[in-house]
OpenMM code with the backbone's topology and positions (N, CA, C; nanometers):
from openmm import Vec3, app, unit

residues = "UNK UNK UNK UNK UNK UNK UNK UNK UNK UNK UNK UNK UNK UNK UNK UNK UNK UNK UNK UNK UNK UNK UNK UNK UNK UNK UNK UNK UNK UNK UNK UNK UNK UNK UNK UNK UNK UNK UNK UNK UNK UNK UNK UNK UNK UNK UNK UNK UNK UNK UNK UNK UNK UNK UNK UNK UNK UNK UNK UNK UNK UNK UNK UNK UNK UNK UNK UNK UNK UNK UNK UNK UNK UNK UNK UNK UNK UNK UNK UNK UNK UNK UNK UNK UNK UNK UNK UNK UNK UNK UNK UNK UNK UNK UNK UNK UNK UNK UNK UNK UNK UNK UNK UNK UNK UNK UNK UNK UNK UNK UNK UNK UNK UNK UNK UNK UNK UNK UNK UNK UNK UNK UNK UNK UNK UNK UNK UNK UNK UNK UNK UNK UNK UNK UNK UNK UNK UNK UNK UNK UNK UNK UNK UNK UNK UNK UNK UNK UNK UNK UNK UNK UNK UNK UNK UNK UNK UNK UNK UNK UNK UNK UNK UNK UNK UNK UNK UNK UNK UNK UNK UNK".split()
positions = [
    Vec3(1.4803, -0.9757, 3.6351),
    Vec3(1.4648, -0.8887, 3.5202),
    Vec3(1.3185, -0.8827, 3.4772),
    Vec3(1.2482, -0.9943, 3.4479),
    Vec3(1.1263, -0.9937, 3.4560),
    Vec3(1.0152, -0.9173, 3.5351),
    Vec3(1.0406, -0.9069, 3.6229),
    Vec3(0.9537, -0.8461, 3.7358),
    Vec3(1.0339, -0.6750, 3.7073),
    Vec3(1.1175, -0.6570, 3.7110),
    Vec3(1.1334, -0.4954, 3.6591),
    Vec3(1.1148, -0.4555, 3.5471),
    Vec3(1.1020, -0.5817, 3.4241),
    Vec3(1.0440, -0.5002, 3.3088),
    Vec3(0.8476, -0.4799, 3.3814),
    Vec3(0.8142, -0.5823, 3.3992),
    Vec3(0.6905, -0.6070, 3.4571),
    Vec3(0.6187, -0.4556, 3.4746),
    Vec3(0.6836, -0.4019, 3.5519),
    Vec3(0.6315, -0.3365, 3.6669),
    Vec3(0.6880, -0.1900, 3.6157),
    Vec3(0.8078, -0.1681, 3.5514),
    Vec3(0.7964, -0.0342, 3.4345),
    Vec3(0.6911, -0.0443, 3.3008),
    Vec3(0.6835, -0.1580, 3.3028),
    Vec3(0.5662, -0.1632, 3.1376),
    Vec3(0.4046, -0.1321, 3.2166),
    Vec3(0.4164, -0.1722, 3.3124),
    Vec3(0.2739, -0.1828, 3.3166),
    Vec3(0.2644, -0.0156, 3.3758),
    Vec3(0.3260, 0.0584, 3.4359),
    Vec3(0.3282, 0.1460, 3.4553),
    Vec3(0.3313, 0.2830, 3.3608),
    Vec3(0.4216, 0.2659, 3.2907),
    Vec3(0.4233, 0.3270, 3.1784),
    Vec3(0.2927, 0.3232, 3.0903),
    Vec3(0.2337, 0.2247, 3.0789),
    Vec3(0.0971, 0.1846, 3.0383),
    Vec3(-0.0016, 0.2368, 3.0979),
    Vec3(0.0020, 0.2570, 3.1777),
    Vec3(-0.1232, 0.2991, 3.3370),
    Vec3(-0.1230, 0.4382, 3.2421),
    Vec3(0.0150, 0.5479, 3.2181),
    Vec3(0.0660, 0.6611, 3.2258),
    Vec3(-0.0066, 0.7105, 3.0932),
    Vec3(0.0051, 0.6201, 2.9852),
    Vec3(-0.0084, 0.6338, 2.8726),
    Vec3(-0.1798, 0.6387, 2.8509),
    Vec3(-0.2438, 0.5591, 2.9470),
    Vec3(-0.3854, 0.4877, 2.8610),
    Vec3(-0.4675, 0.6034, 2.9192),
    Vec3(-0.4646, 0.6330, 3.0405),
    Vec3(-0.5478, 0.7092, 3.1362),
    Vec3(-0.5889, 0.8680, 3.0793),
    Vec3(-0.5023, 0.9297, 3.0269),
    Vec3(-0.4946, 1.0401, 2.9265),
    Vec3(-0.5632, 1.0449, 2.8157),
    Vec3(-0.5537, 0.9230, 2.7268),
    Vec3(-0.5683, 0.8813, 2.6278),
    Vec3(-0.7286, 0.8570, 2.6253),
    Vec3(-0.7829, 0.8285, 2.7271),
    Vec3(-0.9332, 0.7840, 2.7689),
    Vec3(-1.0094, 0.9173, 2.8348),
    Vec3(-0.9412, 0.9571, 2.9060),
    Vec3(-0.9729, 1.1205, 2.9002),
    Vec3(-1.0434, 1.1783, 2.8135),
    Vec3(-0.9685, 1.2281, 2.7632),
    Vec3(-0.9533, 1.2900, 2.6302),
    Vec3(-1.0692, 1.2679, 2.5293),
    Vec3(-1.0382, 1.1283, 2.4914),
    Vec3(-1.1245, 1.0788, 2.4832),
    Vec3(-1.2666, 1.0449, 2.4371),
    Vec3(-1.2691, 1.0458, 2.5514),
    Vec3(-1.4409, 1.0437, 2.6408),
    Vec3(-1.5545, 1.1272, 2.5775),
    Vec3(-1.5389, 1.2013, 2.5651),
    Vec3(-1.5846, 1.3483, 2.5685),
    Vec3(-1.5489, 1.4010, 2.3833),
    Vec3(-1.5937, 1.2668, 2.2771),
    Vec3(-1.5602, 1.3742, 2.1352),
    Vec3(-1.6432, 1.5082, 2.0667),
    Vec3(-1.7606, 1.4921, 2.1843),
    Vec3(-1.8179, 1.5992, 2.1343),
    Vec3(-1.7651, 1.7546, 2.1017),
    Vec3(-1.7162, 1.7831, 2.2148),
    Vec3(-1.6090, 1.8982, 2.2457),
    Vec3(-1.4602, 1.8916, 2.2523),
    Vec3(-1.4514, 1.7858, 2.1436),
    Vec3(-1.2986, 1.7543, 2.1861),
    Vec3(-1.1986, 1.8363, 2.0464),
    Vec3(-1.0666, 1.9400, 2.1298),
    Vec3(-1.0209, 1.9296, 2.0064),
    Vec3(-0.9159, 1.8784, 1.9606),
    Vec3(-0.9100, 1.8612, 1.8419),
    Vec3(-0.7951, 1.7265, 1.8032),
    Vec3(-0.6747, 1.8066, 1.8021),
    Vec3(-0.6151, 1.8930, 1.7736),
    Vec3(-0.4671, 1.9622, 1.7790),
    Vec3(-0.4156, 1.9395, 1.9456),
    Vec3(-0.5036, 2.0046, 2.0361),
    Vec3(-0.4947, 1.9987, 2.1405),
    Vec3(-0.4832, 1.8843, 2.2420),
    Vec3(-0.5787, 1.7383, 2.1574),
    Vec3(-0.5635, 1.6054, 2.2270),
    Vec3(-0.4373, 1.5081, 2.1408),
    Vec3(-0.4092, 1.5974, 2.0484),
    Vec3(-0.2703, 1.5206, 2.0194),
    Vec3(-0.1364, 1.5817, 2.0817),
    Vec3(-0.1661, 1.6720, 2.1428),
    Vec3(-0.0293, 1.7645, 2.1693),
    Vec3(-0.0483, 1.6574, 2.3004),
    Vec3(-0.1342, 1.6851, 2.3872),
    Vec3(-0.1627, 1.5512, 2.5450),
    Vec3(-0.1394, 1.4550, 2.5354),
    Vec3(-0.1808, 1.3968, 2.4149),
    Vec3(-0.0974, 1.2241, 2.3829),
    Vec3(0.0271, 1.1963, 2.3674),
    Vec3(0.0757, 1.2651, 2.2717),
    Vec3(0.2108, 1.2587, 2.2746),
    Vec3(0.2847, 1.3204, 2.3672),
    Vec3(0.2414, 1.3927, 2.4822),
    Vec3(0.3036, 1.4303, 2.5615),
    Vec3(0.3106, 1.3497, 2.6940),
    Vec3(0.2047, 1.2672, 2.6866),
    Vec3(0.1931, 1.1663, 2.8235),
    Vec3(0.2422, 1.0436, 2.7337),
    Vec3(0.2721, 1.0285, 2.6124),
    Vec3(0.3572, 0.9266, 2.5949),
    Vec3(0.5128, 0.8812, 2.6092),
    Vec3(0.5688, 1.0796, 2.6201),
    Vec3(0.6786, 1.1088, 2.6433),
    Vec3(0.6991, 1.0664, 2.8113),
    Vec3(0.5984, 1.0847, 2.8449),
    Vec3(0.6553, 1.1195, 3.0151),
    Vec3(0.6257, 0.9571, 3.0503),
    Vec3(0.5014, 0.9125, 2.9840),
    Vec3(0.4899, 0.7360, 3.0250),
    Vec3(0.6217, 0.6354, 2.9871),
    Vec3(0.6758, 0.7012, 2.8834),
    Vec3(0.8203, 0.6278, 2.8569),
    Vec3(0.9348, 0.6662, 2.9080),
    Vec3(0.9515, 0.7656, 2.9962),
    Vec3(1.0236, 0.7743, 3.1415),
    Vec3(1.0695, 0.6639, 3.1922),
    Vec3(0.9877, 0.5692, 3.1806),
    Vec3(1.0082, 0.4702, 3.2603),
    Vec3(1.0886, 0.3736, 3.2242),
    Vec3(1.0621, 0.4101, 3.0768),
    Vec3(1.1570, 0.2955, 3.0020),
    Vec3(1.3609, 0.3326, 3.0525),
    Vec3(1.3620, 0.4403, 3.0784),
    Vec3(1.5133, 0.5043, 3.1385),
    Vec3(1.5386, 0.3896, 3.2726),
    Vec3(1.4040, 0.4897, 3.3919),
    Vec3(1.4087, 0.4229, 3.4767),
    Vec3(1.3946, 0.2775, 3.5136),
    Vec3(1.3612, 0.2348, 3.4355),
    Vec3(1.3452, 0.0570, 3.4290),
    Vec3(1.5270, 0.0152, 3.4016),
    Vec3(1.5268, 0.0759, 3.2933),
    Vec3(1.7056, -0.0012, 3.2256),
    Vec3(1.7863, 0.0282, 3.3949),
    Vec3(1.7653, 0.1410, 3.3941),
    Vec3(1.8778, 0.2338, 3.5186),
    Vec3(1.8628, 0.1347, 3.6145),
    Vec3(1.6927, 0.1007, 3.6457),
    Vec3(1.7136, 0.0338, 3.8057),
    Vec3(1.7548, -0.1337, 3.7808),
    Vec3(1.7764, -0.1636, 3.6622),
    Vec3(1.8019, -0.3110, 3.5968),
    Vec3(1.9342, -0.3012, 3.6391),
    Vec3(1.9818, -0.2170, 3.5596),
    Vec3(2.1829, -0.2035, 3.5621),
    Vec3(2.2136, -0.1658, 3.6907),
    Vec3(2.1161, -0.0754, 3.7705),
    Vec3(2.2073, -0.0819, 3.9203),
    Vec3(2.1545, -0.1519, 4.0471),
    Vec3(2.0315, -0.1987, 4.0266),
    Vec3(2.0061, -0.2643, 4.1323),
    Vec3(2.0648, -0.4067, 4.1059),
    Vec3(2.0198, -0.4861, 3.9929),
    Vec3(2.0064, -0.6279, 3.9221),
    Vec3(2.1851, -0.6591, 3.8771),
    Vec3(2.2454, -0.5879, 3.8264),
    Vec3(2.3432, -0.5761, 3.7023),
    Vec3(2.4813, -0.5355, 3.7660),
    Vec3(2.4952, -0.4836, 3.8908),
    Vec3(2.5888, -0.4521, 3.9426),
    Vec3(2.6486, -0.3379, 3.8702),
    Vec3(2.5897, -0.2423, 3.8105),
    Vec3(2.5680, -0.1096, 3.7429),
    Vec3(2.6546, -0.1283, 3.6204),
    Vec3(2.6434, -0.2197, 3.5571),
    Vec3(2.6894, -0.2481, 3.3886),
    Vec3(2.5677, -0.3014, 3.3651),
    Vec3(2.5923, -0.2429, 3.2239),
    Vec3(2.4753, -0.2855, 3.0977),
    Vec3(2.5704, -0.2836, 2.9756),
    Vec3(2.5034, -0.3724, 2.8805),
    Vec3(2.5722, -0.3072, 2.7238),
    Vec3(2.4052, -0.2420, 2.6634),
    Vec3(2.4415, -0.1582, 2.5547),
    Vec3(2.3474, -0.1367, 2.4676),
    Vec3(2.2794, -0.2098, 2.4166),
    Vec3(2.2715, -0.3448, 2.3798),
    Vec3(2.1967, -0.4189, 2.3236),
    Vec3(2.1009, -0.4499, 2.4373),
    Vec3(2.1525, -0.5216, 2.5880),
    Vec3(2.0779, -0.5708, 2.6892),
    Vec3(1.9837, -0.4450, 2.7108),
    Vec3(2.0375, -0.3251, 2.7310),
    Vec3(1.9350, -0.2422, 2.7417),
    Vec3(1.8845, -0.2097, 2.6641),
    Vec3(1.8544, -0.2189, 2.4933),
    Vec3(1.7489, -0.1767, 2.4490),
    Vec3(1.6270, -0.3103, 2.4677),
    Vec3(1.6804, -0.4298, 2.5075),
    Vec3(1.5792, -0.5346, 2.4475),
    Vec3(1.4937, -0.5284, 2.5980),
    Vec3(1.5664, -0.4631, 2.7132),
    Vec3(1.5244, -0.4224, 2.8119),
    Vec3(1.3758, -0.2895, 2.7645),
    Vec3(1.3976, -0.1950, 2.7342),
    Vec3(1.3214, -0.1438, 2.7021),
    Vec3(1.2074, -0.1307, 2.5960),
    Vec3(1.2779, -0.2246, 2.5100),
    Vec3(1.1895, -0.2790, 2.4367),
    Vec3(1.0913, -0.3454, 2.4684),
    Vec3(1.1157, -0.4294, 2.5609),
    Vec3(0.9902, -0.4708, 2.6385),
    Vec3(0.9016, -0.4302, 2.6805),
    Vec3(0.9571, -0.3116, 2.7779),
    Vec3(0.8839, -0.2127, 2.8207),
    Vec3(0.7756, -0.1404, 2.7477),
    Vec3(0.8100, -0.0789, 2.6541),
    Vec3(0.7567, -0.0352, 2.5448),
    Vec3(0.6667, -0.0985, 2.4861),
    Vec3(0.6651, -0.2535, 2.4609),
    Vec3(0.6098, -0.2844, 2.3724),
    Vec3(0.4659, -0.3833, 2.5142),
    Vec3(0.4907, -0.3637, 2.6500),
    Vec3(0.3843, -0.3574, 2.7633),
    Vec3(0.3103, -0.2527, 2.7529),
    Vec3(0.3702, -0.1161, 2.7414),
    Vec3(0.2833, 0.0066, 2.7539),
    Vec3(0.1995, 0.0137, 2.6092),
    Vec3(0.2465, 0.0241, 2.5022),
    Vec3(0.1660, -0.0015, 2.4263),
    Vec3(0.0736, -0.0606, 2.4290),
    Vec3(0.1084, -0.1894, 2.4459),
    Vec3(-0.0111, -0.2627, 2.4176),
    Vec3(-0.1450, -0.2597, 2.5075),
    Vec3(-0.1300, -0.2259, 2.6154),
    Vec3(-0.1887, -0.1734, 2.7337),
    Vec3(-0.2687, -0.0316, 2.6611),
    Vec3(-0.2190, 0.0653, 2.5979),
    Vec3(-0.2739, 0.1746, 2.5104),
    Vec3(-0.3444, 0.1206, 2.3813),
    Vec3(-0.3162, 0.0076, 2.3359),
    Vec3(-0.3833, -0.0529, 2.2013),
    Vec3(-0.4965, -0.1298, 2.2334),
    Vec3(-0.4889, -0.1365, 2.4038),
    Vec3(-0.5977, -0.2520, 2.3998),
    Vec3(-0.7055, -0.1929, 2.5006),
    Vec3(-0.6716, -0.0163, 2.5542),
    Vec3(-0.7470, 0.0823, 2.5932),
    Vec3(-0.8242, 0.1217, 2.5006),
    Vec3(-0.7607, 0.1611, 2.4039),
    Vec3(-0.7726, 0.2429, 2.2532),
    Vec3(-0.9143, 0.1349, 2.2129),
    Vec3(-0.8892, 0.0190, 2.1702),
    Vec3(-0.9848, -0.0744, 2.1364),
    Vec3(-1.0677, -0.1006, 2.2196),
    Vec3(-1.1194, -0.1120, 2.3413),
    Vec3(-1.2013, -0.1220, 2.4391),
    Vec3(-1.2999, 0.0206, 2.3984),
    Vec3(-1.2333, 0.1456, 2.4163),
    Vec3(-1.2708, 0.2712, 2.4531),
    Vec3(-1.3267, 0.2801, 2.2774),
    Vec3(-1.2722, 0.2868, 2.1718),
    Vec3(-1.3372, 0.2759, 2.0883),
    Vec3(-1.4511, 0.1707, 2.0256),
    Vec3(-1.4516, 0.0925, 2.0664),
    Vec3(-1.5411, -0.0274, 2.0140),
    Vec3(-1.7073, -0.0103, 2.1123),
    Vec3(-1.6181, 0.0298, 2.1833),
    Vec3(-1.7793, 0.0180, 2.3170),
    Vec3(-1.7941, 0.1842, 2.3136),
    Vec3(-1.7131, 0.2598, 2.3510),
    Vec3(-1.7794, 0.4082, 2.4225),
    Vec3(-1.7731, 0.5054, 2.3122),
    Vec3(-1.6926, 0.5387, 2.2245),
    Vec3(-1.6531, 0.6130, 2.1284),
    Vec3(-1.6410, 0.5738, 1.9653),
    Vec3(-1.7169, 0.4668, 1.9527),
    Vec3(-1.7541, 0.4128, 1.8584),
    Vec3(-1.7602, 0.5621, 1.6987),
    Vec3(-1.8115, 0.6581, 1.6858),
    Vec3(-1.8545, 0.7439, 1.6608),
    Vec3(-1.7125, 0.8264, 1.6106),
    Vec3(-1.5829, 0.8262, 1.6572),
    Vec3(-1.4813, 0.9273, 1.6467),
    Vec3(-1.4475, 0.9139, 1.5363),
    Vec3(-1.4053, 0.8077, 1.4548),
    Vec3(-1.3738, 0.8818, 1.2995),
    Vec3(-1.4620, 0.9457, 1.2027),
    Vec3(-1.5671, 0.9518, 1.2454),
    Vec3(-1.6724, 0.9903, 1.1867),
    Vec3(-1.6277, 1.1584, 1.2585),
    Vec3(-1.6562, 1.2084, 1.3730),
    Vec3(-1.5946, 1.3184, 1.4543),
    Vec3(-1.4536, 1.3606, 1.3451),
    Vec3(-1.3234, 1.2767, 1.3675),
    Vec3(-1.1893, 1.2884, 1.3117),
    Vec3(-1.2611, 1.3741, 1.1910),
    Vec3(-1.2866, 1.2905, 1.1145),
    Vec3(-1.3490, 1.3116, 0.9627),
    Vec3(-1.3902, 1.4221, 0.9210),
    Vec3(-1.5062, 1.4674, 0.9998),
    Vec3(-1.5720, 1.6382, 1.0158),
    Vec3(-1.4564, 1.7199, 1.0441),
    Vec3(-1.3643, 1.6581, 1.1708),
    Vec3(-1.2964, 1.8052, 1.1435),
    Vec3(-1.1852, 1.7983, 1.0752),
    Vec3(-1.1220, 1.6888, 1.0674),
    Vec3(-1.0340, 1.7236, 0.8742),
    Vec3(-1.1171, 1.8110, 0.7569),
    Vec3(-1.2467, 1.7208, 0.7170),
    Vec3(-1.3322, 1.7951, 0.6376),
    Vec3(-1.3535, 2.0118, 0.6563),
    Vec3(-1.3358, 2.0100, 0.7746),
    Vec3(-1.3543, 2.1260, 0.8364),
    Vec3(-1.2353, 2.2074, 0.8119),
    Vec3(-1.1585, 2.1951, 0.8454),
    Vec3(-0.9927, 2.2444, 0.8125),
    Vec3(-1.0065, 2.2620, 0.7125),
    Vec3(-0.9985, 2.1720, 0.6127),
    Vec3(-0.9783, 2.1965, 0.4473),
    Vec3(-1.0946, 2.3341, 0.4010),
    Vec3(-1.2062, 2.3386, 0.4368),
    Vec3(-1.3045, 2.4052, 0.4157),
    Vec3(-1.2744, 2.5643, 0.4840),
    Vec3(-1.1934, 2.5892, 0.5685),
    Vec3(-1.1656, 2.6525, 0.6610),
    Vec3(-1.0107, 2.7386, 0.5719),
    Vec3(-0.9480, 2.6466, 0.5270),
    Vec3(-0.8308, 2.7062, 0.4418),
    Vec3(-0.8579, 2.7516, 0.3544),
    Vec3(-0.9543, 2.7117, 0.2880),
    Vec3(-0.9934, 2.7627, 0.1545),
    Vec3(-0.9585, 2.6466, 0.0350),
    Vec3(-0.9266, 2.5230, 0.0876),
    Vec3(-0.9318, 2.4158, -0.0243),
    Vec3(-1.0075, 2.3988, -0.1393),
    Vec3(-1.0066, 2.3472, -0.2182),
    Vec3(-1.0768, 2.3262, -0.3426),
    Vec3(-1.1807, 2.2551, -0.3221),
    Vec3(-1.2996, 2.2259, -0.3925),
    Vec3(-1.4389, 2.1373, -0.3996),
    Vec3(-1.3362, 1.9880, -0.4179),
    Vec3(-1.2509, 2.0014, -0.5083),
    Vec3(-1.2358, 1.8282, -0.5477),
    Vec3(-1.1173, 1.7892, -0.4601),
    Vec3(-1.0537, 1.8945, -0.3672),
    Vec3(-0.9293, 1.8167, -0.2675),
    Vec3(-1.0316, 1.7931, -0.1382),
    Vec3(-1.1729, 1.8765, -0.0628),
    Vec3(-1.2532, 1.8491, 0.0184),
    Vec3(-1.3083, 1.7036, -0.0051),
    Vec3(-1.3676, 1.7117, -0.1740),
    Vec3(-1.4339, 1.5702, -0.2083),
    Vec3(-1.3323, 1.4650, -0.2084),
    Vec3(-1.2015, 1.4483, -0.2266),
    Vec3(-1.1145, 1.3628, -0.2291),
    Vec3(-1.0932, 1.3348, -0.0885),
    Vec3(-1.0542, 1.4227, 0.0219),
    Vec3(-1.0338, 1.3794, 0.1388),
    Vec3(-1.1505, 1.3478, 0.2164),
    Vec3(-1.2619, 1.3885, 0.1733),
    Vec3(-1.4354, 1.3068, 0.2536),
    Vec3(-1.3706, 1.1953, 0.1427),
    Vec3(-1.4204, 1.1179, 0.0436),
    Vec3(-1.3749, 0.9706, 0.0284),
    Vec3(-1.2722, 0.9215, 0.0889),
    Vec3(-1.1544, 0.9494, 0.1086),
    Vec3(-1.0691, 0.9196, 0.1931),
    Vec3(-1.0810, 0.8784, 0.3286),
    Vec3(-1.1414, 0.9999, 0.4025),
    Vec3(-1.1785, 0.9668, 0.5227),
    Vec3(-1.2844, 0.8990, 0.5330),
    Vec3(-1.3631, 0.8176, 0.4280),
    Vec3(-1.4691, 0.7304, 0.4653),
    Vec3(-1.3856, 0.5983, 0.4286),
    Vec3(-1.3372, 0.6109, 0.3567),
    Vec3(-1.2445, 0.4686, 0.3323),
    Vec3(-1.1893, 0.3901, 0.4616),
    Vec3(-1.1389, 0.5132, 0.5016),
    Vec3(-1.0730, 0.4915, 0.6072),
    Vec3(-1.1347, 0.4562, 0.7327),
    Vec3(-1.2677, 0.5219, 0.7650),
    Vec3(-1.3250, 0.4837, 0.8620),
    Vec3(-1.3785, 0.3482, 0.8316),
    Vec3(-1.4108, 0.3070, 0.7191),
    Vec3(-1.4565, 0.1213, 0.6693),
    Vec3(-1.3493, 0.0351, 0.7441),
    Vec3(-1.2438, 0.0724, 0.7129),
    Vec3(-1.1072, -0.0208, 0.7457),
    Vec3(-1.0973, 0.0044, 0.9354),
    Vec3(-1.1152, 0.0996, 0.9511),
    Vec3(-1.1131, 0.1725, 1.0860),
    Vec3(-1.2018, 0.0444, 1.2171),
    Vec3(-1.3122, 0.0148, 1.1271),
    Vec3(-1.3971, -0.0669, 1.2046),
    Vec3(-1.3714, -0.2368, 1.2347),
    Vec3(-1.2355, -0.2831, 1.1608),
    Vec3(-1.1470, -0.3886, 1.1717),
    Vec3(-1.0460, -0.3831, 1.2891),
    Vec3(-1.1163, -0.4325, 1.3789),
    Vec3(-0.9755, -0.4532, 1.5278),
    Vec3(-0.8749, -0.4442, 1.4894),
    Vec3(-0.8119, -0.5336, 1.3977),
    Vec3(-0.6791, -0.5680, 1.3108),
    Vec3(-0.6102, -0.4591, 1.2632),
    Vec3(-0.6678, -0.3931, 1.1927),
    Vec3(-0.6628, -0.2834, 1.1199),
    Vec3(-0.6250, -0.1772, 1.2495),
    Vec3(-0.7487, -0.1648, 1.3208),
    Vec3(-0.7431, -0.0399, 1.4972),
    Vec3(-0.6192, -0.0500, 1.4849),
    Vec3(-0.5902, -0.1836, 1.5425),
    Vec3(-0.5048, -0.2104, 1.6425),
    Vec3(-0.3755, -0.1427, 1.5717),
    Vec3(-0.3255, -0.2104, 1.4775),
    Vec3(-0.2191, -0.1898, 1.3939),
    Vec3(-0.2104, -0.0258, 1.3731),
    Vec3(-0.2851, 0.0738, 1.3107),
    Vec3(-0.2924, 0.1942, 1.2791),
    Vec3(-0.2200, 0.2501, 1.4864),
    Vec3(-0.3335, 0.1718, 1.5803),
    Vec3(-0.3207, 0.2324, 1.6767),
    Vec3(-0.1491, 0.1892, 1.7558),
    Vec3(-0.0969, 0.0766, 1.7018),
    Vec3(0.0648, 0.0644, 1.7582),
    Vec3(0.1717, 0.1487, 1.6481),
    Vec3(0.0936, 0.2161, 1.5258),
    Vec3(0.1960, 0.2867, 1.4961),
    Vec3(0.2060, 0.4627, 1.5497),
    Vec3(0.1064, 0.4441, 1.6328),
    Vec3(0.1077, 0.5892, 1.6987),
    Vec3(0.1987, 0.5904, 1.8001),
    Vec3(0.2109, 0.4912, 1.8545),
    Vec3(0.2891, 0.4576, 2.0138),
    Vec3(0.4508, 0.3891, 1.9951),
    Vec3(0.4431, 0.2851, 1.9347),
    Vec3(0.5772, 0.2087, 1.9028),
    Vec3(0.6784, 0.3156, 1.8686),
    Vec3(0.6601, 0.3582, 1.7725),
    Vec3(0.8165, 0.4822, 1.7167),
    Vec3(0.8308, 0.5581, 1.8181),
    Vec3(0.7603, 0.6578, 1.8669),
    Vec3(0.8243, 0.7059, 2.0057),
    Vec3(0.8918, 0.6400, 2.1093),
    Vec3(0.8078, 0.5096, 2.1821),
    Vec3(0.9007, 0.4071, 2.2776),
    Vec3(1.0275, 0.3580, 2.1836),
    Vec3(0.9872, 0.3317, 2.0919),
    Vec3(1.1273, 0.3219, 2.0552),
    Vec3(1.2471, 0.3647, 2.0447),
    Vec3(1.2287, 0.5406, 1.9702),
    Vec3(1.3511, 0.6052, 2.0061),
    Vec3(1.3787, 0.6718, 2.1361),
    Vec3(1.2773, 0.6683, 2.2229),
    Vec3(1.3332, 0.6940, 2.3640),
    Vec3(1.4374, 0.5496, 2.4298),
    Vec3(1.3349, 0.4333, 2.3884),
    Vec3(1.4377, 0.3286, 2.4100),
    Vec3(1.6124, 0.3097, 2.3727),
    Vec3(1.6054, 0.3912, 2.2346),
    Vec3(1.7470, 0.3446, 2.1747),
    Vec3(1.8074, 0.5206, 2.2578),
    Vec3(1.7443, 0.6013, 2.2479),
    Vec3(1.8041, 0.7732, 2.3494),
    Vec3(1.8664, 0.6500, 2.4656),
    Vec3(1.7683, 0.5951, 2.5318),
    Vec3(1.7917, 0.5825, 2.6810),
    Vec3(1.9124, 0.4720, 2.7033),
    Vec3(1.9449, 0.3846, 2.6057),
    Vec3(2.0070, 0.2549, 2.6116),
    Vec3(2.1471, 0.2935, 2.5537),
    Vec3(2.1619, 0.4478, 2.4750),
    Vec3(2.2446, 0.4739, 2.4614),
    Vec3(2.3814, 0.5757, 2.5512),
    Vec3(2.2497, 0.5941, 2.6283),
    Vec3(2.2804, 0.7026, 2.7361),
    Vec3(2.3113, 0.6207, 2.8640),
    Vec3(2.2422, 0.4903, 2.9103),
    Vec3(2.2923, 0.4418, 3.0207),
    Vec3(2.3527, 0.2659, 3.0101),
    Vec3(2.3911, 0.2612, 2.8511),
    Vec3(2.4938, 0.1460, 2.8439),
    Vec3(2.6528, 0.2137, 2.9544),
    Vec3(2.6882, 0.0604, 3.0230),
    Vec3(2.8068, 0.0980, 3.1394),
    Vec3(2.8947, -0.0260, 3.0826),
    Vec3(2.9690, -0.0444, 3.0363),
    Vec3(3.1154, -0.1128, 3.0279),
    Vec3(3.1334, -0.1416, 3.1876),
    Vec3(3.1898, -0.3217, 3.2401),
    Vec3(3.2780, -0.3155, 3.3365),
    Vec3(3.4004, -0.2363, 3.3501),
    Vec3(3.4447, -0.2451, 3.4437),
    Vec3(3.5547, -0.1607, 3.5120),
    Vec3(3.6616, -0.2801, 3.5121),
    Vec3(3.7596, -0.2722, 3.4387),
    Vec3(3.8208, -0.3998, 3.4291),
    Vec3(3.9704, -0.3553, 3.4938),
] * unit.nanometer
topology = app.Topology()
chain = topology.addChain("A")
for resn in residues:
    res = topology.addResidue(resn, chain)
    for name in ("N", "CA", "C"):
        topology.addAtom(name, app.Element.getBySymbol(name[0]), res)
């Protein structure tokens, strides 16, 4: 069991981070509607695996029964490999190469609001905001955490979709 969560987490992770660094890379020209629609979309397809992990657990390992519980804590695992693998991309890629992006983020929130036609004191409220935020932003602790609540809730309810969909009762 070990070695098949292993080897779906780290994969799923590979799936997740590589996009994510992409993207990325490059905040000069980057736009944010467009690099969140890619994230969450290679997070969808990186947690694929979390299916295929339970599936090849219950029929290779399991003699093709599972209950729901074994398979979510199955994928839970999974999930919580790929993540962290994305939290600890995320922190690498920001700390060293992209140091600079909430400051980027910031401008173009600031920009939007300015762009809608917002008010002077909801622009001035959300620039303090977004500087607040970038203070706290510069705490690993803080990254990290902000950055597993981007990832965790999705693996998760694909986990509980998938564990609900391929729990198997013996054949008694």
């Amino acid at each position: 069991m070990k070695k098949n969560i292993l080897i779906f987490g780290l994969i799923a992770g590979i799936v997740v981070s590589i996009p994510m660094l992409i993207i990325t890379s490059n905040c000069t020209s980057f736009d944010f509607e467009k690099g969140m629609l890619i994230g969450y979309s290679s997070m969808l397809i990186a947690f694929s695996m979390v299916y295929v992990g339970i599936k090849n657990y219950r029929d290779k390992y399991n003699q093709g029964v599972i209950s729901f519980g074994k398979a979510f804590k199955i994928g839970s695992i999974i999930v919580l490999i790929a993540s962290t693998m994305y939290v600890l991309s995320w922190l690498i890629n920001y700390f060293y190469f992209v140091p600079d992006f909430t400051e980027k983020y910031a401008e173009h929130m600031i920009n939007g609001l300015k762009e809608s036609g917002a008010s002077l004191l909801e622009i001035e409220q959300k620039t303090k905001e977004m500087e607040e935020f970038s203070t706290l932003y510069k705490n690993p602790f803080f990254n990290a955490m902000i950055t597993y609540t981007e990832i965790l809730p999705v693996g998760l309810i694909i986990t509980l979709i998938s564990s609900f969909i391929l729990k198997k009762k013996p054949i008694e």
